[in-house]
Each structure stands twice: as C-alpha cells, then as structure tokens.
C-alpha positions as CSV (number, residue, x, y, z in Angstrom):
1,X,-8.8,59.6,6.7
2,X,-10.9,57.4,8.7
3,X,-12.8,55.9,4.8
4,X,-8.9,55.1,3.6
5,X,-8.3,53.4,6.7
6,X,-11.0,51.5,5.9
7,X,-10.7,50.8,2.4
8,X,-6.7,49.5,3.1
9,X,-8.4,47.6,5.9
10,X,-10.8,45.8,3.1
11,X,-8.0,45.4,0.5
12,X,-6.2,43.5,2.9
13,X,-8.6,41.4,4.3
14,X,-9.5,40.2,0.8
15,X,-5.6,39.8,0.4
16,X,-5.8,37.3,3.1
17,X,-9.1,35.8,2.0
18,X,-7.3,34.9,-1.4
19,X,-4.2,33.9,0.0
20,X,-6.5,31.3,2.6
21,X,-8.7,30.1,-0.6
22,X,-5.7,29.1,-2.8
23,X,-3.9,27.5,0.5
24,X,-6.2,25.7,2.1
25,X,-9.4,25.3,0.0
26,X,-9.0,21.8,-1.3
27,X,-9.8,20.8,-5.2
28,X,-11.0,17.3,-6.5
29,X,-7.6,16.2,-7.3
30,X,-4.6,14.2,-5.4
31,X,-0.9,15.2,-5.7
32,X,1.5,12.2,-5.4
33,X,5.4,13.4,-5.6
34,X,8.7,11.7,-4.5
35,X,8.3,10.7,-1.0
36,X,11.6,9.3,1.5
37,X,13.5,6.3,1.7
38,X,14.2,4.9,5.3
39,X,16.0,2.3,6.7
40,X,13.8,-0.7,7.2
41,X,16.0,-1.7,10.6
42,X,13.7,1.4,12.5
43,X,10.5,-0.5,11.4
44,X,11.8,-4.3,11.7
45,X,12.5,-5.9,15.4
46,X,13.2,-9.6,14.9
47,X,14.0,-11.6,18.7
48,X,18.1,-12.0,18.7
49,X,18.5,-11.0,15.0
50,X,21.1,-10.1,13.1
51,X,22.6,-7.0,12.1
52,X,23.8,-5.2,8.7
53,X,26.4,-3.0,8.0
54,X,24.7,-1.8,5.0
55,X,21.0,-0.9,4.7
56,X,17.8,-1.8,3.3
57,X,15.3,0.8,2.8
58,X,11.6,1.5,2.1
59,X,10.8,4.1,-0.3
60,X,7.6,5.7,-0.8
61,X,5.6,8.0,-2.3
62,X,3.9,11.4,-0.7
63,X,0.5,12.1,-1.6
64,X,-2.2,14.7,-0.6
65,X,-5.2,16.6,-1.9
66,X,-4.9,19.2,-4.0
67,X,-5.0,23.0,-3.2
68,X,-4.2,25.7,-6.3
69,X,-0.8,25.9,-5.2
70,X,0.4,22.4,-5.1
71,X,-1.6,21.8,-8.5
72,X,0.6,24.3,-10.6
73,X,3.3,23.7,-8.8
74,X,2.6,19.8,-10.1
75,X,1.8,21.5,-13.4
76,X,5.3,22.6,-14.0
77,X,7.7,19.4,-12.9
78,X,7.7,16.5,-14.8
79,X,7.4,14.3,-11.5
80,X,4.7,15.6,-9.9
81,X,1.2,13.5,-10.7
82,X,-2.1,15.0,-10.4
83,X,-4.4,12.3,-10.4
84,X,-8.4,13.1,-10.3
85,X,-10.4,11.9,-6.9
86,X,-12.2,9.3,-8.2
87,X,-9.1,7.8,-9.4
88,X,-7.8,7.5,-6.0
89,X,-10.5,6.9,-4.3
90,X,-13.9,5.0,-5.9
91,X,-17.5,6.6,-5.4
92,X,-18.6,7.0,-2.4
93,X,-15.3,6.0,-0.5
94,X,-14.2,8.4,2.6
95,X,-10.9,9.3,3.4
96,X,-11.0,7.3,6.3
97,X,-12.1,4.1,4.3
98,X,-9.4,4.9,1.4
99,X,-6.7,4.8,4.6
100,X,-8.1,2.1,6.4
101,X,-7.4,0.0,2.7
102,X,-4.5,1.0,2.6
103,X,-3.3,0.0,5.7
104,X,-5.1,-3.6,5.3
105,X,-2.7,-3.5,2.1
106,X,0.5,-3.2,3.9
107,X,0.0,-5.3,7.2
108,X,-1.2,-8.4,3.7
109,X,2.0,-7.3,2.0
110,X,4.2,-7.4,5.5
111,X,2.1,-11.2,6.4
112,X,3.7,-12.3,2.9
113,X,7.2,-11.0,3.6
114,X,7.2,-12.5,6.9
115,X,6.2,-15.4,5.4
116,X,8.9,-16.0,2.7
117,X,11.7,-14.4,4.6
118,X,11.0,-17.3,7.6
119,X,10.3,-20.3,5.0
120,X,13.5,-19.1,3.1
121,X,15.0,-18.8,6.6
122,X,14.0,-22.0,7.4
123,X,12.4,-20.9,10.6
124,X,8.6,-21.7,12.3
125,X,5.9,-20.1,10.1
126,X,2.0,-21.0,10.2
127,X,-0.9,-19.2,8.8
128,X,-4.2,-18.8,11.0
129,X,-7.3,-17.4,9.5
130,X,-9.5,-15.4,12.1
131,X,-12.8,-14.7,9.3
132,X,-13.5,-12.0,6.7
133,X,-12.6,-8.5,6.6
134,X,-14.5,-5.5,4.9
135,X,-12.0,-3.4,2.6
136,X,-14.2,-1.2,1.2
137,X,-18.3,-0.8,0.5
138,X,-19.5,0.4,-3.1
139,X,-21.4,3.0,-3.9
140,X,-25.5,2.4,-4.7
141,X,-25.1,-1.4,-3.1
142,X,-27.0,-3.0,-0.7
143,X,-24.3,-2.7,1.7
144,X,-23.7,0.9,1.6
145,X,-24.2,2.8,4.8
146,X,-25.1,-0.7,6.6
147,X,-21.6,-2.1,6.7
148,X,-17.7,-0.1,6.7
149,X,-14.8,-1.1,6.5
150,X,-13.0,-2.7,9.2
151,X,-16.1,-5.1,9.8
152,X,-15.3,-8.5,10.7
153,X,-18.1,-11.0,8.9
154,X,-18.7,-14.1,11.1
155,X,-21.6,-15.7,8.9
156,X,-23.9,-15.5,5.5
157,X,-27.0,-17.4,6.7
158,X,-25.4,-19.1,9.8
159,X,-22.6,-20.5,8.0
160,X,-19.5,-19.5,9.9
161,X,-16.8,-17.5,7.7
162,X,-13.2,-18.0,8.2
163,X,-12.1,-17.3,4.6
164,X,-12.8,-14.7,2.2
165,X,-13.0,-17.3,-0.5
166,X,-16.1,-19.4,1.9
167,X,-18.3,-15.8,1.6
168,X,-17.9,-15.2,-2.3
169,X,-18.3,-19.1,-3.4
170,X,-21.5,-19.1,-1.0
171,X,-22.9,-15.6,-2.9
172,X,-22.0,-17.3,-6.7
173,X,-25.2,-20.1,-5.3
174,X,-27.4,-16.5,-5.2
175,X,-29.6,-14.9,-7.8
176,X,-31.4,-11.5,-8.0
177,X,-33.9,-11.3,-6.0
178,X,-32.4,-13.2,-2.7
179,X,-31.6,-12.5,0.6
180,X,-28.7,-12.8,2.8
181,X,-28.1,-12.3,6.7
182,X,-24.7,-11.7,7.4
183,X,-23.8,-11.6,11.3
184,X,-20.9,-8.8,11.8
185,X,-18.6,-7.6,14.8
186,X,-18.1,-3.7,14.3
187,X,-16.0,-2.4,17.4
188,X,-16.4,-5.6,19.7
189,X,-20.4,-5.6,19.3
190,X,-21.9,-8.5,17.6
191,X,-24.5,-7.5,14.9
192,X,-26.9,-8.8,12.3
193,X,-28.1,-7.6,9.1
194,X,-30.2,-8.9,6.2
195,X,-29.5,-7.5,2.8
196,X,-31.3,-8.1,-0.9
197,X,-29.1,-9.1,-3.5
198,X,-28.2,-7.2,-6.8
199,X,-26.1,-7.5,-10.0
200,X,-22.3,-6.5,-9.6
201,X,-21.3,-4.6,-12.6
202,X,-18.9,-5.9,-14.8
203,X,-19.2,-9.3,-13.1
204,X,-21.3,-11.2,-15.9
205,X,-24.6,-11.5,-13.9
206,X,-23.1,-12.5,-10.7
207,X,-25.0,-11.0,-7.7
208,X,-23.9,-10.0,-4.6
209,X,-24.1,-7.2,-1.3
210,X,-21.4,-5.1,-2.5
211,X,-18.7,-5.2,-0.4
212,X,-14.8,-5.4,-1.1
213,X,-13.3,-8.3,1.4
214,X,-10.4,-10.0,2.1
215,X,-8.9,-13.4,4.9
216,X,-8.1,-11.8,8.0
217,X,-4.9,-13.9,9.0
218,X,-2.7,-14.2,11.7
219,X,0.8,-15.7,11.6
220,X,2.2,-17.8,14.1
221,X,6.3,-17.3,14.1
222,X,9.7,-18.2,16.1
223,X,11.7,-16.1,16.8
224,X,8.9,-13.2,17.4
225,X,8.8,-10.5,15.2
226,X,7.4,-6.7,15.6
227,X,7.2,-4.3,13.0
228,X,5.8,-0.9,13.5
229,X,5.5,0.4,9.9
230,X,4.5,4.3,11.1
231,X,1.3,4.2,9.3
232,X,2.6,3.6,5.9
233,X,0.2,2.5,3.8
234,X,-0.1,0.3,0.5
235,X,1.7,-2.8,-0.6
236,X,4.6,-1.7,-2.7
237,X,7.4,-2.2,0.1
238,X,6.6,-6.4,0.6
239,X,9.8,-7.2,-1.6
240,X,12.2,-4.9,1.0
241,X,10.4,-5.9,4.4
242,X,10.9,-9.5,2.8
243,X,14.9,-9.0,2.7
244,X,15.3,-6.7,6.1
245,X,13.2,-9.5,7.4
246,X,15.6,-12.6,5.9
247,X,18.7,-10.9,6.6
248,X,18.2,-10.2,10.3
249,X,16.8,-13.8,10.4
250,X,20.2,-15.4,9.0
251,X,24.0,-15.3,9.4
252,X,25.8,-13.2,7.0
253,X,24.8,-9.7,5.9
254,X,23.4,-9.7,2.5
255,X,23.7,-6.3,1.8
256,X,27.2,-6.3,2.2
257,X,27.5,-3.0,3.4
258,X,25.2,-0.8,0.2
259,X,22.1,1.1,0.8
260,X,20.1,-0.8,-0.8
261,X,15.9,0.5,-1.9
262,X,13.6,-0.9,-4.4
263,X,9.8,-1.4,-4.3
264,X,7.5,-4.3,-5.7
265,X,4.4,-6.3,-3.6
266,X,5.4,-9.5,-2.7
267,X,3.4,-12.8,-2.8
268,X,3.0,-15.9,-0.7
269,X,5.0,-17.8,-3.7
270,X,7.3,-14.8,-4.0
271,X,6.3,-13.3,-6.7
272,X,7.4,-9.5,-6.9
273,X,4.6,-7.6,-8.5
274,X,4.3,-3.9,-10.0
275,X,3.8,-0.7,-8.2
276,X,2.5,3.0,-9.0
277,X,4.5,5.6,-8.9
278,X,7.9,4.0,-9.6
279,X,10.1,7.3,-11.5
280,X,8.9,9.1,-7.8
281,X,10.4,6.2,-6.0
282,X,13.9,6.5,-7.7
283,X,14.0,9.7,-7.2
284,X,13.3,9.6,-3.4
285,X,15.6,6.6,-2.9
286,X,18.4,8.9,-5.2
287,X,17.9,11.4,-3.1
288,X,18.1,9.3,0.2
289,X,21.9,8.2,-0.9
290,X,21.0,4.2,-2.8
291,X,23.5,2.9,-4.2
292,X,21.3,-0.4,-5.5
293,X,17.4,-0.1,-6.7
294,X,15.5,-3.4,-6.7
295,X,12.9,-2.6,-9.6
296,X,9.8,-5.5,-10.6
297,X,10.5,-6.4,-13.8
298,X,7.1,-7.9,-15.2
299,X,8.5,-10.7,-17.2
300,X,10.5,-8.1,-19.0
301,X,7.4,-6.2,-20.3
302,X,8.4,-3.2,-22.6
303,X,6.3,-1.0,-20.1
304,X,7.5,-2.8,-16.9
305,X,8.5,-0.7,-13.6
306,X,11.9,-1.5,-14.2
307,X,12.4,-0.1,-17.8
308,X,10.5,3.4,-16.6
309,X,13.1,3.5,-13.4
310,X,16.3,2.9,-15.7
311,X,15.2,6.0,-17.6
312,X,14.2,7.8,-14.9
313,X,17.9,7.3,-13.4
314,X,18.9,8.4,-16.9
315,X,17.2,11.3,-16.8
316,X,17.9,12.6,-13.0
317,X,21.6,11.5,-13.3
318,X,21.2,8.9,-10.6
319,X,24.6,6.5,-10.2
320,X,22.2,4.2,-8.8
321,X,22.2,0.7,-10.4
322,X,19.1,-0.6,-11.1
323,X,18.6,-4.3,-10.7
324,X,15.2,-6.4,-12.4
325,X,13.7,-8.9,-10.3
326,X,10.8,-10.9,-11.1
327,X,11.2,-12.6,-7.5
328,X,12.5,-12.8,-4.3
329,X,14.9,-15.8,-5.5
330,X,16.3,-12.8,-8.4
331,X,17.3,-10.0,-5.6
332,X,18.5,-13.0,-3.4
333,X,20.8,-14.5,-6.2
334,X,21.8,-10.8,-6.9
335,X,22.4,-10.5,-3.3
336,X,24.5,-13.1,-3.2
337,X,27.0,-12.2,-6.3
338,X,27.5,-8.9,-4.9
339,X,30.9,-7.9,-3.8
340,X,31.9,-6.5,-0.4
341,X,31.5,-2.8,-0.2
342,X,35.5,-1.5,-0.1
C-alpha cells in the first residue's frame, strides 16, 4: 500500500515537473503577436491643450520569449511570429541592453514628434544636444564588458563630445593599431578608459571601439509637454504621438470624432518610415474598435507596410480603412478632407 502510494506520489511529481519544463523553461526564440491599441490622450499632457472627441491611438505589438507552449501555439496561427534570439537581439546583447534600446528608440521617435507637431503648430521648439549616448556594445570589441549601454561619452582624447556625429568623424582619422581614451559618466561617476582600435566588420576597413551611439538631445518647448509612454518601447508609434501631439496643440479636432491608429517612425523632416510587425498591428487596432489605419507607404513599394495591412484587413474582415502616407503632410491633408463623424 505504502510502495503505491509512493509510486502515484512519483508519477505525479514528474507530472508537475513536465508541466513546469514546458511552462516556464524558456527556448532561444521570441514570440511577437497582436499587441493593444490605446488612446494616445493617457500618454500625452500638453499645458492648456486641446481636446478631441474622437481618438488617436498607439498600437503595438506583444513580444516575449519563447516557452513550448507559446511556440506551438505560434506554430498553428498565421499571426503569430517566432523569430530566433539572435534576430532580436545581436550577440552578446542582455535583456536589459536590448530594453534599454528600445526605450532610447521611443523617447528619439517621441523628440521627433514633438518636434514637427510644434513647428507644424507653429509653437517654440529648440534642440539641445547634452553629448553621446551608448545604445548598444558588440560582441568580441574592444568595448565589450568596459562600457554598457546608457553611458554618456564626454570625450575621445580630450576632445569634448556633444554629437554623435563629432565621436565617429574623429574615429574615421584612426587606423588599426591606435588608441583612444574616452572619458565616460556611468551612474553620475566620471570615468576614463583607454581602448585599442580594431576593424568593424562590414565597414570597409574602418576601425573603431565597437560601440552603437547616438546625440543625446533635449528639447526646449512652450507650452510644456509631458508624456509618460508606460515603458513602451521602439519607434513605430512617432507618426501618432506626432498627431495627438498637433491636435491638442491647435484649434479644431482633426480627428473629427474616429478612432483613429496607424504606426510608422517619424523623422525630423517628417518622413514616416516602415515598421515590423505591421498585419499584428491591424489586427490589434481591429480589435481595439479603429475605424481609420494610418499605414507607411514606402514610396508605394510593392512590399510596403501598407499593401501587407490592406490584405491583412482583407483577410481578418476588418471595416477598417486603411490610409498610405508617406508623411506627416499625407495623414494631415487626409485629416483635413475627412468628414464629421454623424
């Protein structure tokens, strides 16, 4: 009695073993999957602003690792992505770097939304550049392990940095074989390091440290602005924080009462550029009640974002419209056209 006890004990602690290994035991691959669509007026706070009757909303697109589950659950619907690690995330990259990134991504894309919205609004706008910011490190550089992201670089051989742009034309005067010292704040502390240069691949005998960096900036506006973006990450929603951002800036409600989503980055010239994960996006925005999807259009590439989310609509039976815009001026001048919602 006491050995079947036993045995049932065994059987079902194995049971639970499985069940925890195909739960929670991660595998080298990342899931991305329709995501939500919010209203942008939650993440947006402009000083007196305006306010819509309609909406415009962000839409994005959930992603996590990989357990056996969620991989043949991706397996079976059409769109669900699996996507490898190393496709996500380079060599040598941590979670923590690959979010950090992606963050730096969206507070760039939401500088650039700011920025056209007030110009196009006609309101006080000025760029300030506060030095050089560390993305990313690669993998077997001289940087690895000596600097992460979220470094600030200050100077290459005591020449102050204030532009991205200053630190790689300085590193193109470099060959094999050289040395620089680059002076670094990392958490408020002031630090120097000196590093040996090496060939960047794919760069055509350039040499560098290996790092990924971009102009930290800071924008001077009036009225003040606050946007609390919950951690989001990435740039696809610049094109919608650039039109929540004009509209409460301006008489007039330009969304004339729709919920309106889309994606596309956005540009200091307003340009709209492509995104990943576009057929996910119409889906989540579908789902989320749209009634208009702002889509880039790439020139009106066969394989542009817009083209895949018109057949995606097709395909889901979304009553969505889907509008192309190859800049802000297109969803503005589509804006403007559209008819009062009755």
């Amino acid at each position: 009695m006491v050995f079947k006890r036993l045995r049932y004990l065994f059987v079902f602690l194995l049971a639970a073993l499985f069940a925890a290994g195909i739960t929670y035991v991660p595998l080298p691959y990342y899931i991305t999957k329709p995501g939500l669509a919010d209203e942008l007026d939650q993440y947006v706070k402009i000083k007196n602003g305006y306010h819509e009757k309609g909406d415009f909303m962000l839409v994005t697109v959930s992603m996590s690792r990989a357990n056996v589950i969620s991989y043949l659950v991706a397996k079976m619907n059409k769109y669900h992505e699996i996507f490898k690690k190393e496709e996500i995330m380079p060599t040598g990259e941590s979670d923590a770097d690959y979010q950090f990134k992606q963050l730096h991504l969206m507070q760039e894309s939401q500088d650039a939304a700011i920025y056209n919205a007030y110009k196009r609004a006609e309101k006080q706008v000025s760029y300030e550049n506060k030095g050089v910011i560390v993305l990313a490190v690669s993998d077997k550089m001289p940087a690895k392990k000596k600097l992460q992201a979220g470094d600030q670089l200050i100077a290459v051989d005591e020449q102050p940095l204030q532009t991205a742009e200053e630190f790689i034309d300085y590193m193109k005067t470099k060959k094999q074989g050289d040395t620089v010292k680059i002076r670094y704040v990392r958490e408020k502390e002031e630090k120097t390091i000196t590093l040996p240069l090496e060939p960047i691949q794919g760069a055509d005998g350039r040499v560098g440290i290996g790092v990924q960096i971009v102009t930290n900036t800071k924008l001077k506006v009036e009225p003040d602005i606050k946007i609390d973006s919950h951690r989001i990450g990435g740039p696809s929603a610049g094109l919608m924080f650039t039109l929540e951002i004009y509209n409460q800036l301006t008489k007039g409600d330009i969304t004339k009462g729709w919920e309106i989503a889309g994606t596309g980055t956005m540009d200091a010239k307003g340009q709209v550029g492509p995104i990943g994960g576009i057929s996910q996006k119409v889906i989540a925005a579908n789902d989320a009640g749209a009634e208009i999807f702002f889509a880039p259009n790439e020139q009106s590439a066969a394989d542009s974002n817009y083209n895949e989310a018109v057949k995606t609509a097709k395909d889901i039976g979304a009553k969505m419209k889907i509008v192309p815009v190859d800049t802000l001026d297109d969803a503005l001048a589509f804006l403007q056209k559209l008819e009062e919602k009755k």
